[in-house]
C-alpha positions, 0 to 999 in steps of 0.5 A: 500500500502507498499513502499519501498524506496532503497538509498546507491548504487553506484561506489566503488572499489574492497576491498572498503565498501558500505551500503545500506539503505530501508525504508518500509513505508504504510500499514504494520500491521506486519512485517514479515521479510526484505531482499536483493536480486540481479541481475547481468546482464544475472543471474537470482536474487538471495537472499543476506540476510535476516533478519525476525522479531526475527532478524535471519539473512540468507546470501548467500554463497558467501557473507557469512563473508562480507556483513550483514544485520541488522534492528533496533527493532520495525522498518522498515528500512533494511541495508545491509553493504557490506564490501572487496567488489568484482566485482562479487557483481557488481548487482542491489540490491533489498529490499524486505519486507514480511509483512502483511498488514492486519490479514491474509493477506500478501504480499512480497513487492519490491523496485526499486533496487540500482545499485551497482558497484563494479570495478577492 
């Protein structure tokens, strides 16, 4: 089993910072890659950022420039540091692991999603 446990989210103002903490503990014989997905009432999820195992890191455009994500080395902790925050960035955030939890044998994992709310 692979658990994943969110912490960070919560009511900000627009233009103010928030970050965003998860933990993947169980059974993870390789980590693959650690990213942040959302959804915003009535939208379908989206991927925020992601960040693999040689620390390459993907973000969406609309987050491009304010937001990153990092992991520390050997790890399996996944921050999102989300900055000049906007409304539209109001969703629940989602961690998601890619990992296998065996040789050949790999799955993506989710976490429960942090609501993140972010007001005028």
């Amino acid at each position: 089993q692979v658990e994943l446990v969110e912490s960070g989210g919560g009511l900000v103002q627009a233009g103010g910072s928030l970050s965003l903490s998860c933990v993947a503990s169980g059974n993870i014989f390789r980590l693959v890659a650690m990213a942040w997905y959302r959804q915003a009432p009535g939208k379908e999820r989206e991927l925020v950022a992601s960040i693999n195992a040689g620390h390459a890191t993907d973000y969406a455009d609309s987050v491009k420039g304010r937001f990153t994500i990092s992991r520390i080395t050997g790890g399996n902790t996944v921050y999102l540091y989300m900055n000049t925050l906007k409304p539209e960035d109001t969703a629940v955030y989602y961690c998601n692991v890619r990992a296998y939890i065996s040789p050949g044998n790999w799955g993506d994992y989710w976490g429960q999603g942090t609501q993140v709310t972010v007001s005028s």
